[in-house]
C-alpha positions in Angstrom: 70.8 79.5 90.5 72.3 82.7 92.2 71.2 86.0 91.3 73.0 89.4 91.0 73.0 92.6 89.9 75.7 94.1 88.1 77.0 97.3 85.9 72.9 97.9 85.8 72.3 94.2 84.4 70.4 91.0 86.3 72.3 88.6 86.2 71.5 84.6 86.3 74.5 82.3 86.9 74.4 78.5 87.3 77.8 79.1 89.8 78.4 81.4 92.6 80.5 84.3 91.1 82.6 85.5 94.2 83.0 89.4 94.8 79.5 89.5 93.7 76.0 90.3 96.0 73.4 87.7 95.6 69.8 89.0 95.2 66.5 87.9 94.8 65.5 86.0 91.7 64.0 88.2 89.7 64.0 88.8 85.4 67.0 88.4 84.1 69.1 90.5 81.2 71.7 87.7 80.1 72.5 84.6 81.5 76.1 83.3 82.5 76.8 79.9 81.9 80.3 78.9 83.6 80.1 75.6 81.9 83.5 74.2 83.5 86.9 73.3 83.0 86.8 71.8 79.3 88.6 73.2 76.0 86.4 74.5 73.8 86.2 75.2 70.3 84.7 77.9 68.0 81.4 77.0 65.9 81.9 76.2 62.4 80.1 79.1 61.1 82.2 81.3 63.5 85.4 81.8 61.4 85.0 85.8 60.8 88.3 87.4 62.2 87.2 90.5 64.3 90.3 91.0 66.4 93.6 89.1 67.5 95.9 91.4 69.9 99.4 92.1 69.1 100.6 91.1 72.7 101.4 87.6 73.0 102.1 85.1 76.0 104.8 83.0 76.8 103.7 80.5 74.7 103.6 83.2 71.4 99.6 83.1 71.7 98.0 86.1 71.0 96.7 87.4 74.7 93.3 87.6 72.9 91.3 86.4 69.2 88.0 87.0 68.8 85.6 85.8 66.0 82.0 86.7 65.3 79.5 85.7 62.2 78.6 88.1 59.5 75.9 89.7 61.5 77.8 90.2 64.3 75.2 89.1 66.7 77.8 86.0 68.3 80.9 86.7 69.3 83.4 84.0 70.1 86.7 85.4 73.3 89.6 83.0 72.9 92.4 84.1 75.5 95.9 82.9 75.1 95.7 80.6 78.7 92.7 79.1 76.6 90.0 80.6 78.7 87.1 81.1 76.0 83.6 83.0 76.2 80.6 82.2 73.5 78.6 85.5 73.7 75.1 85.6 72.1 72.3 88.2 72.0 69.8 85.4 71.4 69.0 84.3 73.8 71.2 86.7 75.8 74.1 84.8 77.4 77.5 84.3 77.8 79.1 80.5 78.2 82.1 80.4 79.6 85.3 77.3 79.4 88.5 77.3 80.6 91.4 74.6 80.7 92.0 72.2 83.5 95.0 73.9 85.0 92.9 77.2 85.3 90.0 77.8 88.1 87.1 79.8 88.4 88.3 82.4 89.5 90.6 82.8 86.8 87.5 82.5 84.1 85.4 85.6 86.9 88.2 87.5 86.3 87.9 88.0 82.5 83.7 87.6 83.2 83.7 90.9 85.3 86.4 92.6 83.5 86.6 93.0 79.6 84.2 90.2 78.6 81.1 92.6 80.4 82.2 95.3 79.3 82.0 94.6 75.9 78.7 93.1 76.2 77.7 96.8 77.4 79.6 98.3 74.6 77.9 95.5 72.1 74.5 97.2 73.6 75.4 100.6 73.0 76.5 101.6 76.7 79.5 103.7 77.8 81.7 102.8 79.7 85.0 104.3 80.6 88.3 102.5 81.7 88.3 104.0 85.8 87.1 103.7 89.1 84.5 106.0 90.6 83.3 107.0 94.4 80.8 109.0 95.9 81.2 112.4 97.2 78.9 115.1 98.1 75.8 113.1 97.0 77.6 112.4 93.3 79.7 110.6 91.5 83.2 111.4 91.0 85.3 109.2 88.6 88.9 108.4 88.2 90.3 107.1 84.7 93.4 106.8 83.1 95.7 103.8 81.3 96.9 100.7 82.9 99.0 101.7 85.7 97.8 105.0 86.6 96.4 104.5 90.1 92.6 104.8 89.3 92.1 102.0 92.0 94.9 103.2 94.3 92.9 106.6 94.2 89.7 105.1 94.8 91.3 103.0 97.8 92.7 106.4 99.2 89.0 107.9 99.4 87.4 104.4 100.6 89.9 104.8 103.3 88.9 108.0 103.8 85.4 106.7 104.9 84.0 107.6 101.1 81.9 104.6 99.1 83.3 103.2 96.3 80.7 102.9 93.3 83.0 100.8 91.1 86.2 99.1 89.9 87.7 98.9 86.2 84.6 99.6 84.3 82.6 102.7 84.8 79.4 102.2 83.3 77.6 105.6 82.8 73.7 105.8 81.8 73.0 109.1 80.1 69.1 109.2 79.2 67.8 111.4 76.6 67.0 114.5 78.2 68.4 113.9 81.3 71.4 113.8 83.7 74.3 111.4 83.4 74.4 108.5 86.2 77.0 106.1 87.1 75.7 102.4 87.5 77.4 100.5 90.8 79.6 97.3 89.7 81.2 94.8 92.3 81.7 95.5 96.1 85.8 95.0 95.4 88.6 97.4 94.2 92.2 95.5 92.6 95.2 96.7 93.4 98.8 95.6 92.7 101.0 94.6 95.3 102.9 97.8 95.3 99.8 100.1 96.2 98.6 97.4 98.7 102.4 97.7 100.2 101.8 101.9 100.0 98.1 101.6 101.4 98.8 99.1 104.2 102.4 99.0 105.2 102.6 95.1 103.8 102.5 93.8 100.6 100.4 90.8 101.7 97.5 92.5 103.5 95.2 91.4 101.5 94.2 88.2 99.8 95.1 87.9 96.0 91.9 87.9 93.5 93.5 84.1 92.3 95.1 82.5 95.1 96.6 79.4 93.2 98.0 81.6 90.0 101.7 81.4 89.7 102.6 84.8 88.6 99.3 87.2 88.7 99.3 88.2 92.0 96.5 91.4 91.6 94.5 91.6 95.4 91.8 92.8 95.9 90.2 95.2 99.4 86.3 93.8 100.1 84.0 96.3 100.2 81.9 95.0 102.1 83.4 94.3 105.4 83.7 97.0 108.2 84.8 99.9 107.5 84.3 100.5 104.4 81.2 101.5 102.1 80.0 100.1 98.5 77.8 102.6 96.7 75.0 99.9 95.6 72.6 102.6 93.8 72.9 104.6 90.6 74.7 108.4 91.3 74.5 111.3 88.9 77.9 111.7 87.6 79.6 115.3 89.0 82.9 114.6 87.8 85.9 113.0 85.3 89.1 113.5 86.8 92.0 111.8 84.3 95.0 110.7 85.7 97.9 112.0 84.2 102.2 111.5 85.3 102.8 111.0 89.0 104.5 114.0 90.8 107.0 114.1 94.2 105.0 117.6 95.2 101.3 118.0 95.7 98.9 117.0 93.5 97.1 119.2 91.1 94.2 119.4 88.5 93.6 121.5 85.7 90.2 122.0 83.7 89.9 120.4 80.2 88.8 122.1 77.3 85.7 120.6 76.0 87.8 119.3 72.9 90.5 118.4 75.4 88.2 116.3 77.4 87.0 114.5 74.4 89.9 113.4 73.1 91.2 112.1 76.7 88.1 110.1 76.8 88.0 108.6 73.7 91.3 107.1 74.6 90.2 105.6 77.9 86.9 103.9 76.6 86.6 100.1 78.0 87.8 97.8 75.4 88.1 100.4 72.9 89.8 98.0 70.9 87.4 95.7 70.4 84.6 97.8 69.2 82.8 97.8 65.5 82.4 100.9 63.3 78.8 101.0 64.6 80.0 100.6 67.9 82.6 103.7 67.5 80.0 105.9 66.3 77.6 105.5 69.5 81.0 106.1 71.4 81.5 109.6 69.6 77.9 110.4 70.0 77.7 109.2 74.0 80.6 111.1 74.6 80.2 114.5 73.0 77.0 114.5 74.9 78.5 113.7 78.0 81.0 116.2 77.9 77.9 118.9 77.3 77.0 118.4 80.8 79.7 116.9 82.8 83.1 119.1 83.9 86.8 116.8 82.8 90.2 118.0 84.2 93.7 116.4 84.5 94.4 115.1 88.2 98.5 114.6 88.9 98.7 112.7 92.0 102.0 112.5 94.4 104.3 109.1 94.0 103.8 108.7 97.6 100.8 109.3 99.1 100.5 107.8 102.7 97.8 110.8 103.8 95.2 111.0 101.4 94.3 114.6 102.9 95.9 117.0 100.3 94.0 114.7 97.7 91.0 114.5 99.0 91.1 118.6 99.8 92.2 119.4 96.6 88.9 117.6 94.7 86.7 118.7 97.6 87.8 122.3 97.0 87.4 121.9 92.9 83.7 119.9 93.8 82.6 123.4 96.1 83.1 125.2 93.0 80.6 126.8 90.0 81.6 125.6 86.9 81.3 127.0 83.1 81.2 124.5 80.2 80.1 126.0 77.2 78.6 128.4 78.3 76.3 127.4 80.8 76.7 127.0 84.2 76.8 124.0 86.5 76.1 124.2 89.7 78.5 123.1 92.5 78.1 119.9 94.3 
């Protein structure tokens, strides 16, 4: 059964999960069992209504329902292609179904995505909605809503010769006392077509995440291969940059406010929608201690960026700067 590490969890998995690093066997934190392409059903006892999205499919299914029992220690993904996910804290696992017309890749692209991140938000983890690399020894991380160009960004940088740390979901470990890190996720970034065709000059230079769906057609750029660089160790966190409205001029970035920053980042929280009252509360908590030590500003990037150099000299610039936040100074990176 391959191991692998991910979003700071050791992982088991009775399948190969592609995009993923196999390690050494070692203790594992939650097991994932891709149990195959059968419909599954809800246990009995899970019929407590915890979430059902407003946006609905073709076929007027709700994109996503989730259940859980009264404790709230089982949780129970129902997608509207049918792909489902059992999540349990004990034993820690996740068991994973999908219909026959659906593949596994189809069921690792939910696994890696939302269905993880909640698991980290179900253990009282932060994780924000963004992509981060590394620069000047430290993390520097890009988030924003759907369609903001978090990956494109990162893919501009990773082009650039900087490593990317992670895609989608950027897990930050903040210990008591201490500095706030950002945990590596999977050696891949996802792009749509249109940023592939702006990156690379074609819209099909590189291979799609699911090769046999009919209509998702997200790609992804390896990591892994020549010459690019995948950040595969923790990083103390230097910066949040959020994306904000595209611009035909250069791009700019202005310093949040530390009440400004707060309420950008509580809006761009990983599946944000999905999390309990107790769950809320850590958020508020994590991220008003975050913002204590960590500098936030609004990044407008250009609608067309084929030289990533005004970008990349713009943050560098901000980065070789000393910072105030409340008070106290940080020093540059």
């Amino acid at each position: 059964m391959p191991h692998y590490t991910l979003y700071g969890l050791n992982l088991v998995s009775n399948r190969a999960i592609a995009g993923l690093i196999p390690i050494p066997a070692q203790p594992t934190d939650l097991e994932i069992d891709l149990a195959g392409p059968t419909v599954a059903h809800p246990p009995n006892y899970l019929n407590r209504p915890h979430y059902t999205s407003s946006s609905h499919n073709e076929q007027g299914q709700p994109a996503l329902r989730v259940w859980s029992n009264p404790q709230q220690t089982e949780f129970w993904f129902c997608y509207g292609d049918r792909t489902t996910f059992f999540l349990q804290q004990l034993p820690a696992k996740i068991t994973a179904h999908w219909p026959p017309e659906l593949t596994l890749e189809d069921t690792v692209t939910y696994l890696i995505g939302p269905v993880l991140a909640f698991w980290l938000r179900w253990q009282g983890v932060l994780c924000l909605h963004g992509s981060a690399v590394q620069l000047g020894g430290k993390a520097i991380a890009f988030i924003g809503p759907a369609g903001a160009g978090k990956s494109t960004t990162a893919a501009l940088f990773a082009q650039a010769g900087y490593p990317v740390i992670t895609d989608d979901v950027v897990v930050i470990h903040h210990p008591p006392g201490g500095n706030p890190q950002i945990i590596p996720g999977y050696p891949r970034l996802r792009l749509w077509q249109n940023s592939v065709q702006l990156l690379y000059g074609s819209p099909q230079a590189l291979p799609r995440i699911v090769p046999t769906h009919p209509t998702w057609n997200k790609q992804y750029l390896d990591l892994t291969q020549a010459p690019y660089q995948f950040q595969t160790h923790p990083l103390p966190l230097g910066r949040i940059y959020c994306l904000g409205s595209r611009t035909d001029d250069r791009p700019t970035l202005k310093t949040l406010a530390a009440s400004m920053a707060l309420l950008h980042l509580t809006t761009q929280t990983s599946v944000h929608y999905l999390l309990t009252k107790t769950m809320r509360q850590q958020e508020f908590m994590a991220l008003s201690a975050l913002i204590q030590q960590t500098l936030c500003a609004t990044l407008t990037t250009t609608q067309d960026c084929p030289d990533a150099r005004d970008l990349i000299t713009l943050i560098e610039g901000d980065l070789g700067t000393e910072i105030i936040v409340n008070g106290g100074a940080i020093a540059p990176i």
